[in-house]
N, C-alpha and C positions, 0 to 999 in steps of 0.2 A: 902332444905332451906325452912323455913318457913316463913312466910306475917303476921303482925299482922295489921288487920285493925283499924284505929282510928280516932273519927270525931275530929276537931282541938281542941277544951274546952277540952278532954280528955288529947291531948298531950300537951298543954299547963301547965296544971294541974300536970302533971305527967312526964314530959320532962325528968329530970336524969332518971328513972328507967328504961325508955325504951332505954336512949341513951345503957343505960348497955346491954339491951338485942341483939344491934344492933352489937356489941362487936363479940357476939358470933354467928353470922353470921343469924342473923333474917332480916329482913325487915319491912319497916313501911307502909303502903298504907293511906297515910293521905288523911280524908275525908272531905267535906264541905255538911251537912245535908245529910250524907252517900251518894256521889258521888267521887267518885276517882276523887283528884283533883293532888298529887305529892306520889312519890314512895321513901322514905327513905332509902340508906344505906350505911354500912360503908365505907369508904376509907381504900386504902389499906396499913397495916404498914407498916410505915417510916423505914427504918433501920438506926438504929443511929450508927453507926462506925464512928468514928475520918476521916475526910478527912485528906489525906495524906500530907507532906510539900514537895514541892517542885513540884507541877505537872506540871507548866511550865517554868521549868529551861531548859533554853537556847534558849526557844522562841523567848524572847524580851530582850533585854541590857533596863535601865535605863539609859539616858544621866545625864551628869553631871550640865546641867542648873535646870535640875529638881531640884534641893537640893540648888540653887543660892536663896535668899529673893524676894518674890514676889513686884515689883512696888508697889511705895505709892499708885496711882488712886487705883489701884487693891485693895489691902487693905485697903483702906475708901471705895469700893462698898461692900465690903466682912463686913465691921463692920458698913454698912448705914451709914457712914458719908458724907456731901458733901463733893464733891468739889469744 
């Protein structure tokens, strides 16, 4: 793996093209008046797969109050009106 060293005005200057080279597994050693001051690099890919439906079925029931109209008060705090 390679280090590209860089004083800040450079990266600033130039930010996408390195972000790209960071991509392919480079590093950044970002400098302030050429002193190593932060070490740049990528994160590792995300995998995007569909999370799957149903991962906690039969964990927890849903009671049947849950689905009952929420109280007035509750609903003038929820839409800021007094009461």
């Amino acid at each position: 793996m390679t280090m590209i060293k860089l004083n800040i005005h450079e990266a600033k200057t130039h930010l996408s093209k390195y972000l790209a080279k960071l991509k392919a597994g480079e590093r950044i050693l970002l400098c302030k008046r050429n002193q190593p001051v932060a070490q740049i690099t990528a994160l590792p890919e995300l995998l995007m797969r569909p999370r799957p439906i149903g991962l906690a079925k039969g964990n927890f029931t849903v009671p049947r109050s849950f689905f009952k109209p929420l109280p007035d008060e509750l609903l003038d705090a929820f839409e800021g009106r007094e009461t």
